[in-house]
N, C-alpha and C positions, 0 to 999 in steps of 0.2 A: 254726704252726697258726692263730694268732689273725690272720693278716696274708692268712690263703688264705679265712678265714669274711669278714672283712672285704672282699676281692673278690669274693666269690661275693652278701654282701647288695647289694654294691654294682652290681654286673649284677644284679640281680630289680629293685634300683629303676628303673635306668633301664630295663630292658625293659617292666614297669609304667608308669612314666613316658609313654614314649613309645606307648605302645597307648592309654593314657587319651588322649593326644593326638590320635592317630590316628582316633578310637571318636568324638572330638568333632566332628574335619573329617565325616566319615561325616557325623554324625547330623544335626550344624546345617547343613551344605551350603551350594551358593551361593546368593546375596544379588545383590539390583541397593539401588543407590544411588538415592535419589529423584529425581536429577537422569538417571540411564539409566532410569528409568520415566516420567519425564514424555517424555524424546525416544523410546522405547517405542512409548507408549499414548496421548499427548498430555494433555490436561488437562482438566479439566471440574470443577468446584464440587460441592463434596457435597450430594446431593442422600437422605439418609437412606432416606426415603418409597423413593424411583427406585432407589437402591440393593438395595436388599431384592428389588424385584421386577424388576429389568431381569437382561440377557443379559450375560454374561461382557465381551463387548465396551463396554458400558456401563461395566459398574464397573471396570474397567480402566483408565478414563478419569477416576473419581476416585478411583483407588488414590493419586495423588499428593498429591491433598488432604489424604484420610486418615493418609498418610506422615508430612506435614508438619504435619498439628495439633497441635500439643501439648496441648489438652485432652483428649486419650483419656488420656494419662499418669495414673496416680492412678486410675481409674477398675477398677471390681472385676470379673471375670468375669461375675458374675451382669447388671452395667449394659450389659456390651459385646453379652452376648447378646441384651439386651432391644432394645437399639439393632441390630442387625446380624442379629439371630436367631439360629438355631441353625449350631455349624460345620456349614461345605461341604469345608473341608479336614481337613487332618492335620499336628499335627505336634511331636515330643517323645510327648505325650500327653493326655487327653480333656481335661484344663482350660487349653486354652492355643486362645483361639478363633483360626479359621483359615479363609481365605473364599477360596475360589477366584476369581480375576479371569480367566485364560488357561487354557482346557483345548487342549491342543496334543495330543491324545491322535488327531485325527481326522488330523492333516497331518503324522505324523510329529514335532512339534516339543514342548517346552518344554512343561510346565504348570507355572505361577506362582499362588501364593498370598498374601495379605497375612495375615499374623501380627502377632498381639496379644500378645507374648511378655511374659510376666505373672513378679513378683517374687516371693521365697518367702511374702508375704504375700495370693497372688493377687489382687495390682493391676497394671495396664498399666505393664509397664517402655517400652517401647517398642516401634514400629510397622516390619516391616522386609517386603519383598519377598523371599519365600522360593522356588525352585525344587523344586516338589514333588517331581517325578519326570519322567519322558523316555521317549517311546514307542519 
């Protein structure tokens, strides 16, 4: 008996196991690497001011700046917003700012967001190219 309770907890963990697994690909999705966003969208210096108020195509073009900085790290949701304004994207949940650089919602293709994926102390863990969703 104690050998059949012991197989049975042991199928619930890993069928648990593996769904938390699964439930994570889902929700965190794919990613580009700063180095396929710069050959992407090309490059361009961050322009904060330009950023805020330019066209997806724009900030797309300093997605890799922003990728690459490491002073956003440390930096607390309330700064990012003030820098960046309010999210354009989505993604986890409201405190995790999210800016859409690529709406591909008109051509069929890809929409991409830069994510400011924030520590449980909501500080900037770090900066990644997220794939929102697919028309």
């Amino acid at each position: 008996m104690k050998k059949l309770i012991k197989y049975i907890v042991g199928f619930w963990l890993a069928v648990i196991l593996f769904g938390g697994l699964m439930a994570y690909a889902f929700w965190s999705g794919k990613t580009m690497a700063p180095s396929q966003v710069k050959k992407q969208w090309g490059h361009e210096s961050l322009d904060i001011k330009k950023f805020r108020s330019s066209s997806h195509e724009v900030k797309a073009k300093m997605a890799y700046a922003i990728m690459t900085d490491k002073s956003f790290v440390g930096k607390s949701y309330e700064e990012i917003r003030e820098l960046f304004r309010p999210n354009e994207g989505y993604y986890m949940n409201d405190t995790t700012p999210a800016y859409i650089i690529y709406d591909g919602s008109k051509s069929s293709e890809n929409t991409w967001q830069l994510v400011f994926r924030m520590d449980n102390n909501y500080k900037v863990r770090d900066v990644i190219m997220h794939k929102n969703c697919c028309n």
